[in-house]
ZARO-438260 format. One record per residue (C-alpha): x, y, z; residue number from 0; residue in three letters. Coordinates in steps of 0.25 Angstrom, whole numbers, padded with zeros to 4 digits. Layout:
BEGIN
NODE      u      v      w  dotor  vexke
NODE      X      Y      Z    NUM    ALA
...
REM end
This chain:
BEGIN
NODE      u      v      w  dotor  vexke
NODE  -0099  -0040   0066      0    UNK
NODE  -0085  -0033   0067      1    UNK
NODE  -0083  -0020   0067      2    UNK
NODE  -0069  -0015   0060      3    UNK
NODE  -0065  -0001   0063      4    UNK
NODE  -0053   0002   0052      5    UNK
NODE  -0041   0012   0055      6    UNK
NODE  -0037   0023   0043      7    UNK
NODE  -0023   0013   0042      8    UNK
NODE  -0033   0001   0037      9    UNK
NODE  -0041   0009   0027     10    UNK
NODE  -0026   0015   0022     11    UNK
NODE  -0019   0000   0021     12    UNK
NODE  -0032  -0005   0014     13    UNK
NODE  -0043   0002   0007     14    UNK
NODE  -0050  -0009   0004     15    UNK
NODE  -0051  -0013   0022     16    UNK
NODE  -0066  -0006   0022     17    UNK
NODE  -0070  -0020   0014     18    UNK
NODE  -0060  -0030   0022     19    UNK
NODE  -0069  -0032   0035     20    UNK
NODE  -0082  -0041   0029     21    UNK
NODE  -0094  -0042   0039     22    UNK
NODE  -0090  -0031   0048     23    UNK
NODE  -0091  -0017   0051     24    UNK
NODE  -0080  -0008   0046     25    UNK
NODE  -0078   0006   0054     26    UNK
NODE  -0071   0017   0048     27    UNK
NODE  -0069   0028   0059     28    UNK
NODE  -0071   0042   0055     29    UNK
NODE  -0056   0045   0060     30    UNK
NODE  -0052   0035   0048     31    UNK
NODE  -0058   0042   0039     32    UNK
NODE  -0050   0056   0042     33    UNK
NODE  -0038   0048   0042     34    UNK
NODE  -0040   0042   0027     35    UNK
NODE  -0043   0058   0022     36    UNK
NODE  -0029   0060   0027     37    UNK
NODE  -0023   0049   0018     38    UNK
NODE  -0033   0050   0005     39    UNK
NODE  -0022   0060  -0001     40    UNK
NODE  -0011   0051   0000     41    UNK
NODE  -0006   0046  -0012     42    UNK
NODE  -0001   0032  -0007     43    UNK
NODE  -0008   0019  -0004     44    UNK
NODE  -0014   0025   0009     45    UNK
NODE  -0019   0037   0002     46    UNK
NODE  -0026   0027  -0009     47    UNK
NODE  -0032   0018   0004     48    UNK
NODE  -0038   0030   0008     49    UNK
NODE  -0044   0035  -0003     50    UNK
NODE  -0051   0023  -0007     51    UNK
NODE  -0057   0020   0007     52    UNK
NODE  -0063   0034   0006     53    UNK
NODE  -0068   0031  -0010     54    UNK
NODE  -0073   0017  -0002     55    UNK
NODE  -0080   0023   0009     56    UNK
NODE  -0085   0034   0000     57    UNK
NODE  -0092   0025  -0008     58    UNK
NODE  -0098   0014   0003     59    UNK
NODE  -0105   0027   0009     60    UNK
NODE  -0116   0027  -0002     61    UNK
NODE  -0121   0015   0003     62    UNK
NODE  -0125   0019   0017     63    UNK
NODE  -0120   0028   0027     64    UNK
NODE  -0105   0025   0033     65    UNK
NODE  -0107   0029   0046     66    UNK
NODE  -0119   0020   0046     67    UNK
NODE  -0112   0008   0038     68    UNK
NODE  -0110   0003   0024     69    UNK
NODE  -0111  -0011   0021     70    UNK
NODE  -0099  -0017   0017     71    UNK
NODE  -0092  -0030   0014     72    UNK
NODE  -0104  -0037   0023     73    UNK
NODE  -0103  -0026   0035     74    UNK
NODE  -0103  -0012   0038     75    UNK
NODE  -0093  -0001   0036     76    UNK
NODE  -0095   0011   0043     77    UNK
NODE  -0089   0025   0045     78    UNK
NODE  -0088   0030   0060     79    UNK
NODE  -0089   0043   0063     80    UNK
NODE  -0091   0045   0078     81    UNK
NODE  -0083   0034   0087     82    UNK
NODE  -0078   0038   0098     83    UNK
NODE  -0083   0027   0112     84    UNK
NODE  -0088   0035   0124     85    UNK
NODE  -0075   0031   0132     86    UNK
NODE  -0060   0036   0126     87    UNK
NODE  -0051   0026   0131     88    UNK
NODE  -0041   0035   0140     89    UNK
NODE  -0029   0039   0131     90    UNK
NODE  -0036   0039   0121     91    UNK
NODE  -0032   0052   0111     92    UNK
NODE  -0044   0055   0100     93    UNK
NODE  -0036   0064   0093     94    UNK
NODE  -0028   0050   0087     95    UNK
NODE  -0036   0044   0076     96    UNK
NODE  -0034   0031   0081     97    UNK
NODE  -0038   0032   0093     98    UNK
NODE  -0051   0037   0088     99    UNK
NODE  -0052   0024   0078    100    UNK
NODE  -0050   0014   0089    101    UNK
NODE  -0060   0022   0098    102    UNK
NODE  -0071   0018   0087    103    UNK
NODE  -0071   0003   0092    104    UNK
NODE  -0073   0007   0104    105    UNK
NODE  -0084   0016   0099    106    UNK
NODE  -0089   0004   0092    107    UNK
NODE  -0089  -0005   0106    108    UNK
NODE  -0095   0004   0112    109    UNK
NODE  -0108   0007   0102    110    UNK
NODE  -0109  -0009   0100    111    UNK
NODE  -0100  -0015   0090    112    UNK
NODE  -0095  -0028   0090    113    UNK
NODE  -0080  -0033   0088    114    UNK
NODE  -0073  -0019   0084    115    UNK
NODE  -0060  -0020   0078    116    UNK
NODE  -0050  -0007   0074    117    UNK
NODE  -0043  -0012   0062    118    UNK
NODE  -0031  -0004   0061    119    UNK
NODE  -0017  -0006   0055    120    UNK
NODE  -0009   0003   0066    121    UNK
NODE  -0002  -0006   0076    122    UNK
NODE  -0003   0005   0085    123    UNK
NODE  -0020   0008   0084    124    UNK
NODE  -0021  -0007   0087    125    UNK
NODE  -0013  -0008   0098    126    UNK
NODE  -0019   0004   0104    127    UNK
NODE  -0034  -0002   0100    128    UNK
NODE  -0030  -0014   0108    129    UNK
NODE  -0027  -0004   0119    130    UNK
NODE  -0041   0000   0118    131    UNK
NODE  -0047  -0014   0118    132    UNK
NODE  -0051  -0010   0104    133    UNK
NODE  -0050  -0024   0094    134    UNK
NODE  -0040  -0020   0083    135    UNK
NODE  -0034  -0029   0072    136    UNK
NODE  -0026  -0025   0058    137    UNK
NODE  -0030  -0025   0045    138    UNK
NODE  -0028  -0040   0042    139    UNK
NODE  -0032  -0040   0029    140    UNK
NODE  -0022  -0041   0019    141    UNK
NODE  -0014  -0045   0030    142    UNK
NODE  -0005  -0059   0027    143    UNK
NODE   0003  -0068   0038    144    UNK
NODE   0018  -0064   0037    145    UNK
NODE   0022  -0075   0044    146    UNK
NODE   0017  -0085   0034    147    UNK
NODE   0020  -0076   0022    148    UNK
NODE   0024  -0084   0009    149    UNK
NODE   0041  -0086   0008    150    UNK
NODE   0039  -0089  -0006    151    UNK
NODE   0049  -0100  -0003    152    UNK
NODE   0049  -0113   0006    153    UNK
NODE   0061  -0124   0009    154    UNK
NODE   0057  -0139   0007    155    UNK
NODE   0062  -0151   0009    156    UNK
NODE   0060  -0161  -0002    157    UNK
NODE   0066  -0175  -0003    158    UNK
NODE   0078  -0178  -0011    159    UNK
NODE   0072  -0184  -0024    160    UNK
NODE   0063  -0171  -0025    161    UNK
NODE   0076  -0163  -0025    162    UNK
NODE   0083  -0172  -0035    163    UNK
NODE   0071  -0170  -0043    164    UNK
NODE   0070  -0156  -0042    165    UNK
NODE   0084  -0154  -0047    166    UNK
NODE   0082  -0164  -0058    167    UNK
NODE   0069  -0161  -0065    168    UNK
NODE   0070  -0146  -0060    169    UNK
NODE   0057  -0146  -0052    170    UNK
NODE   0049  -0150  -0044    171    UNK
NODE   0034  -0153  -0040    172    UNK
NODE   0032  -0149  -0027    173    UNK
NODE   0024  -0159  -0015    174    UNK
NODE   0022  -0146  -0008    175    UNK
NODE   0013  -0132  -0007    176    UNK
NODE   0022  -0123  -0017    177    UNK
NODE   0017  -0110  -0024    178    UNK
NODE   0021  -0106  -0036    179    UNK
NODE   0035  -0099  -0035    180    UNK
NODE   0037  -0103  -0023    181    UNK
NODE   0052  -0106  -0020    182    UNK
NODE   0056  -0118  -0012    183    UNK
NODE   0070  -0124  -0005    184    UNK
NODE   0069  -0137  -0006    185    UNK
NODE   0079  -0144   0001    186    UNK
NODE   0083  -0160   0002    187    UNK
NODE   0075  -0168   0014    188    UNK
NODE   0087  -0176   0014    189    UNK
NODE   0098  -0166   0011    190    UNK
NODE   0096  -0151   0017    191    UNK
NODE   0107  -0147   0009    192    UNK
NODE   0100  -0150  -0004    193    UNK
NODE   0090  -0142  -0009    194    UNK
NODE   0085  -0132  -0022    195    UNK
NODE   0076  -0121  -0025    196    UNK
NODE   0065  -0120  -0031    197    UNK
NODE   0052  -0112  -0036    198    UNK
NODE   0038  -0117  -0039    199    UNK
NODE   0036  -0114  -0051    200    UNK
NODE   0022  -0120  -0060    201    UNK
NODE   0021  -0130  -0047    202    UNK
NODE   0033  -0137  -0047    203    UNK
NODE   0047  -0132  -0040    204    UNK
NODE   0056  -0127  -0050    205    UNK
NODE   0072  -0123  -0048    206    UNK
NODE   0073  -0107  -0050    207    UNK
NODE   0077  -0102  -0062    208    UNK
NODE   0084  -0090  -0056    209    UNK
NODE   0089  -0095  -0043    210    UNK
NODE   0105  -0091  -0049    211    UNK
NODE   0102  -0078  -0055    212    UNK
NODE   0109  -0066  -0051    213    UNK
NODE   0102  -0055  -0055    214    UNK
NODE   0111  -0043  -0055    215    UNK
NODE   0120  -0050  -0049    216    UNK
NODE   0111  -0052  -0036    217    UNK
NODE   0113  -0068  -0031    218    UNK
NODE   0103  -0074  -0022    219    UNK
NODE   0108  -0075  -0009    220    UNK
NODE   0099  -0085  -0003    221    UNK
NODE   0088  -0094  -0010    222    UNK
NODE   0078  -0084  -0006    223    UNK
NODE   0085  -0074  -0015    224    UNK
NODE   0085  -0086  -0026    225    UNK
NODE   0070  -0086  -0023    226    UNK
NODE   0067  -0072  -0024    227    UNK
NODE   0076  -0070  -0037    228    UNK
NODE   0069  -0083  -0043    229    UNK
NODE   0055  -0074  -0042    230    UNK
NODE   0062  -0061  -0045    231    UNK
NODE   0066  -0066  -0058    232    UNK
NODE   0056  -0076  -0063    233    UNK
NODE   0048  -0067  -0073    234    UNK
NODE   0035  -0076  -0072    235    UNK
NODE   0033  -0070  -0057    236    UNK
NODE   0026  -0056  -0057    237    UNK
NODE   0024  -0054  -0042    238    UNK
NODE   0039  -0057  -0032    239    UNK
NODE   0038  -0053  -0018    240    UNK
NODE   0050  -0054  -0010    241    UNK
NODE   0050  -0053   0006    242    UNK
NODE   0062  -0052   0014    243    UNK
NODE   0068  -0044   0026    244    UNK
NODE   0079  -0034   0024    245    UNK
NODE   0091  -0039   0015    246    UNK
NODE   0086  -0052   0009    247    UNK
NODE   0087  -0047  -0004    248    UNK
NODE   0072  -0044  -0009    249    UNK
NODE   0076  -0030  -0016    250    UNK
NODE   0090  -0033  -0022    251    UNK
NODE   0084  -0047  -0030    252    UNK
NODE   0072  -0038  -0034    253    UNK
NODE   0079  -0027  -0042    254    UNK
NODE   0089  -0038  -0046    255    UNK
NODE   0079  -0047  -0052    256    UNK
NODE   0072  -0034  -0058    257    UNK
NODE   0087  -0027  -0064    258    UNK
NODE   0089  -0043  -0071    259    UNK
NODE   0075  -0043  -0076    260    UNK
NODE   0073  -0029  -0081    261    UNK
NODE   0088  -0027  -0084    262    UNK
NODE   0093  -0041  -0087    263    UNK
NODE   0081  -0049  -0094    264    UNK
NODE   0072  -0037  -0097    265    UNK
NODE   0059  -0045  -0093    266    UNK
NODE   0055  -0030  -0087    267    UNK
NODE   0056  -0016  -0091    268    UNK
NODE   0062  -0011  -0079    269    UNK
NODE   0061  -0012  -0064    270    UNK
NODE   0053  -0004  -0053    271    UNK
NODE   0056  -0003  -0040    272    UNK
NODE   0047   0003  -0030    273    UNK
NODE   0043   0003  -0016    274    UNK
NODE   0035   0009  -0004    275    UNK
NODE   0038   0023  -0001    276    UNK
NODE   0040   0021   0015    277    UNK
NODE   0038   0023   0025    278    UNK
NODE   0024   0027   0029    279    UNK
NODE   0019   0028   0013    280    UNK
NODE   0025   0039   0012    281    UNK
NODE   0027   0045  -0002    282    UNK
NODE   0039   0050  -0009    283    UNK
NODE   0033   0064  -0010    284    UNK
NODE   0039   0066   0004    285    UNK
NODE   0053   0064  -0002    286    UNK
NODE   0060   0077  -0009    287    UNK
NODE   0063   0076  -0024    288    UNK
NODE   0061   0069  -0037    289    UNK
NODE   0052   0054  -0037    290    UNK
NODE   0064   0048  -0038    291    UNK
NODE   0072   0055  -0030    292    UNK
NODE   0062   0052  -0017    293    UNK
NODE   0061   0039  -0022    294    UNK
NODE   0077   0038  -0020    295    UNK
NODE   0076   0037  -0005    296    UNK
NODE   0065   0028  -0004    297    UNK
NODE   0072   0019  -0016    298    UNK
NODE   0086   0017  -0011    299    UNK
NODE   0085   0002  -0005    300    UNK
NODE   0080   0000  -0021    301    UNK
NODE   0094   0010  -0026    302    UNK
NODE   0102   0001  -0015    303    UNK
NODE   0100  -0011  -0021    304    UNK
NODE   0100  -0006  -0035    305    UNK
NODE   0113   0000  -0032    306    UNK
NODE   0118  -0014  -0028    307    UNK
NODE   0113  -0021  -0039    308    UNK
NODE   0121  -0012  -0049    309    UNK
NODE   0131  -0010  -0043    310    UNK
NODE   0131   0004  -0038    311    UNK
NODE   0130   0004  -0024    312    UNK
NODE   0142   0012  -0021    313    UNK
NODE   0147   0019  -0034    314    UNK
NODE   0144   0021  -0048    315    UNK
NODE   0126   0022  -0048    316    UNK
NODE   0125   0023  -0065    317    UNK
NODE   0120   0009  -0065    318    UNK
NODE   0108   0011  -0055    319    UNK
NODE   0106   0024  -0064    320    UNK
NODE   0104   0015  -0076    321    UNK
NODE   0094   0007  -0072    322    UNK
NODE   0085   0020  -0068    323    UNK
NODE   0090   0028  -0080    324    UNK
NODE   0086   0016  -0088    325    UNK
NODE   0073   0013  -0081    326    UNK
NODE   0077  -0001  -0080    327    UNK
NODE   0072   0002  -0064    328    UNK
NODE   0061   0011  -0059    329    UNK
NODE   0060   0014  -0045    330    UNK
NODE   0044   0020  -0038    331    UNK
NODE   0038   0023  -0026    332    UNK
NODE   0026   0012  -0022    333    UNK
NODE   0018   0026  -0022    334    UNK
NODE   0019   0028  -0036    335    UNK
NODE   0016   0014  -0043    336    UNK
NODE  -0001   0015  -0041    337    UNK
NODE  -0005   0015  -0055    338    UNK
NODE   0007   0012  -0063    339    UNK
NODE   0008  -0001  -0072    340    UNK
NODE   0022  -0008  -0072    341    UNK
NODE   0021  -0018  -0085    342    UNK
NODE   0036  -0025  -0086    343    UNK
NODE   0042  -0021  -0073    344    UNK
NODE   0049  -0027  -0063    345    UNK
NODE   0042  -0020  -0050    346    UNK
NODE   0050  -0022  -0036    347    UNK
NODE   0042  -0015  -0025    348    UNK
NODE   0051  -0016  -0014    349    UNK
NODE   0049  -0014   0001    350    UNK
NODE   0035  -0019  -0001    351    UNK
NODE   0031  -0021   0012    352    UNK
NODE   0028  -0007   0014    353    UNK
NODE   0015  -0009   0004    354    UNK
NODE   0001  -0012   0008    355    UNK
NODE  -0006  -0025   0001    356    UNK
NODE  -0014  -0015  -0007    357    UNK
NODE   0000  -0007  -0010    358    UNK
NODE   0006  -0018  -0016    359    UNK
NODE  -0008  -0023  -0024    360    UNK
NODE  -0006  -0010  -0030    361    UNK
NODE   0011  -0014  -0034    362    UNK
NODE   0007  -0028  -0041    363    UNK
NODE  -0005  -0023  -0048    364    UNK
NODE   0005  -0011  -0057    365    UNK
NODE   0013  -0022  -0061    366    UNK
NODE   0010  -0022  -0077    367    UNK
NODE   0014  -0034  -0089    368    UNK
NODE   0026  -0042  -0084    369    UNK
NODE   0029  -0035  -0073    370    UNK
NODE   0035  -0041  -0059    371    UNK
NODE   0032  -0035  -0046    372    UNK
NODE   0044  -0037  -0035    373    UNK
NODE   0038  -0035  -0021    374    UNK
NODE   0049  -0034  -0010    375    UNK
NODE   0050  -0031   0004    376    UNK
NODE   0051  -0035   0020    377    UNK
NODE   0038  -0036   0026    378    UNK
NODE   0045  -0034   0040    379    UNK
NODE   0049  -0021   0036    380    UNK
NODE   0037  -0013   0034    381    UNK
NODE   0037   0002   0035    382    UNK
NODE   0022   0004   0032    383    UNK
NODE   0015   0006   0047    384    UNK
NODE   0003  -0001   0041    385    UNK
NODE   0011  -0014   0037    386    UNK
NODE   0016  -0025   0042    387    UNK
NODE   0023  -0039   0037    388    UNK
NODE   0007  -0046   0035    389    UNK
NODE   0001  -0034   0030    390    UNK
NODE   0010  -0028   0019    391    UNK
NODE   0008  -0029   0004    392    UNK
NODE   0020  -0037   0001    393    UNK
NODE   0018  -0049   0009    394    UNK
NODE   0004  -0048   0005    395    UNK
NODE   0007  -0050  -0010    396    UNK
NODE   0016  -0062  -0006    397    UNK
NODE   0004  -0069   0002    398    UNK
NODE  -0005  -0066  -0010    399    UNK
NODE   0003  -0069  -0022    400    UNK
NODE   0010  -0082  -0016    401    UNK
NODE   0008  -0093  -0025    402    UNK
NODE   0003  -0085  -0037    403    UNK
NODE   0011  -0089  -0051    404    UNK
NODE   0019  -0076  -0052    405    UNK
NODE   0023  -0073  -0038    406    UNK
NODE   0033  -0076  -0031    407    UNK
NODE   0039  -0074  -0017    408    UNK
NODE   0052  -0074  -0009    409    UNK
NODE   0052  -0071   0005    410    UNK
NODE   0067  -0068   0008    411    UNK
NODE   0073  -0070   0023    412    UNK
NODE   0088  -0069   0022    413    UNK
NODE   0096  -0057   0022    414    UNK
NODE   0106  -0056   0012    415    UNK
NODE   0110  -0042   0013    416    UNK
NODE   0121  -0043   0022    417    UNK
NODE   0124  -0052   0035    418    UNK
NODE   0121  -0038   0043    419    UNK
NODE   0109  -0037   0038    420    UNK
NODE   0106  -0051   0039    421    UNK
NODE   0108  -0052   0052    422    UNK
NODE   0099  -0037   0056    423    UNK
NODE   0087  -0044   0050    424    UNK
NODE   0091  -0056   0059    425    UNK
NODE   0091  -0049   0071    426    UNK
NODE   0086  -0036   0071    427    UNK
REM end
């Protein structure tokens, strides 16, 4: 049997971790424990983490003694108090909690266990545990394989007569794996140069229905753009998560798409921006001011693009005043949306590669009666120190909503900001 020695940083990204290890032995050292009374106060996700592993372990020991072992999920879980090995490796400081945590395996070895492992999501304690000959590993669950992340999209090559077909009976039954609103390029065998777009939509690849639209006066740049505004604007489709590096447009379509909706059609009653307060989880609270006015700084990518969008980049700002003095758009902070229920809105989370799986979970569930969630963001571009592109909440929502009726997904890889910026991405 295994024995899995969890760092404070796992119990903090998942509270739920105590349970995610079946047949083994789970160690929580001592150190951990002082390390989640620090964050118990914390009004963030972390803060929450911690409380409920305390509530968890709290409850577990009135079946048994900890330090002894509990049973749970088919093995044991324990509580260590006393673990340090008769022989410190030389270096080695003690009054670094760390070093004291990967200094329990070697405790472990030396009373007996078998196969120890340190399971910890700092870089830096693993590194250092392989140092030690210690056996580390990340927290692998929720964890998805970036590099074989769903594009929401794929190019084909279909013969002639399917492409006459598709034009002329405007669909088309597809002879190969497609999920629903999917978006495909399908492109001539014969002809590169003649192809058409399309969605899978009920089975069958349909044309998109909003492929020319300009909302608020934004035209798609490239068919991928076409794709995300297609999801943006179909009303049938609750969930649209869009993924793309630095200037490929994910923000600017979003509020678009949202203003022509709320503004335009009235399918919503207003639009509501939010996103992670960065970095490090921090919240506003550490910002002088009004709500509003910490929220300012942490808001202005969202005030750019708004700013563009009406038109008042450079002068005259009343139109950007209307739409908040009208409360046709509402902007938050992620830290502030536990408990609220969002019926008829038009949510865009941005920057949502900064949220945990659990973080996002929480987003998705406030979305009340016809309500659309928008989740944008780069996952190559992560500020959270316990993230990374596989493990993040947003391209875990796209891994598990992929093929479900009213999701869809675009993964944006053209930047269409300018031929600068283009080009920095390229090669910087």
């Amino acid at each position: 049997m295994a024995t899995f020695i969890l760092d404070t940083n796992v119990l903090l990204h998942d509270a739920q971790s105590l349970y995610a290890f079946k047949d083994a032995t789970v160690v929580v050292p001592l150190d951990v424990l002082e390390e989640l009374d620090l964050f118990k106060k914390n009004v963030d996700e972390m803060g929450r983490n911690a409380r409920e592993v305390i509530r968890e372990l709290d409850r577990l020991r009135q079946g048994g003694s900890l330090p002894d072992g509990v049973p749970v999920n088919g093995g044991t879980l324990r509580v260590l108090v006393d673990y340090l090995p008769e022989r410190i490796p030389q270096g080695m400081d003690l009054s670094v909690t760390d070093n004291r945590i990967l200094l329990c395996a070697k405790y472990l070895e030396e009373a007996g266990e078998q196969n120890v492992v340190v399971v910890s999501k700092d870089i830096n304690a693993r590194v250092k545990g392989d140092a030690l000959g210690i056996t580390t590993q990340d927290f692998e669950v929720n964890k998805i394989k970036f590099d074989e992340l769903y594009k929401g999209w794929a190019e084909i090559e279909v013969p002639s007569a399917a492409l006459a077909a598709f034009y002329s009976q405007g669909f088309l039954e597809p002879r190969w794996p497609a999920l629903a609103n999917q978006c495909f390029i399908l492109r001539d065998a014969a002809n590169a140069q003649k192809s058409a777009i399309a969605i899978c939509c009920n089975g069958r690849l349909e044309p998109l229905r909003a492929a020319e639209s300009h909302p608020w006066g934004v035209r798609p740049l490239n068919v991928q753009q076409k794709f995300a505004l297609e999801l943006l604007l179909a009303e049938r489709l609750q969930l649209v998560t869009l993924v793309g590096g630095a200037g490929t447009g994910k923000t600017l379509l979003a509020l678009a798409a949202g203003l022509q909706k709320v503004m335009e059609e009235r399918a919503y009653g207003k639009v509501f921006v939010s996103r992670p307060i960065m970095p490090l989880g921090r919240d506003i609270g550490y910002l002088p001011g009004s709500k509003d006015e910490k929220l300012e700084s942490w808001m202005q990518p969202i005030y750019d693009n708004l700013k563009l969008l009406t038109g008042s980049f450079y002068d005259d700002e009343s139109k950007l005043s209307y739409l908040f003095d009208t409360k046709v758009l509402e902007l938050e902070a992620v830290t502030y949306i536990r408990g609220r229920s969002l019926p008829r809105q038009f949510i865009i989370i941005d920057e949502a590669q900064n949220l945990t799986p659990h973080e996002i979970k929480t987003i998705i569930s406030r979305a009340g009666q016809q309500t659309k969630v928008i989740l944008t963001g780069d996952p190559f571009q992560i500020d959270n120190p316990y993230l990374d592109a596989s493990s993040n909440g947003l391209t875990y929502a796209v891994e598990r909503f992929k093929g479900q009726e009213i999701f869809g997904h675009v993964m944006l890889t053209r930047s269409e900001r300018s031929p600068l910026a283009a080009l920095a991405v390229e090669l910087l």
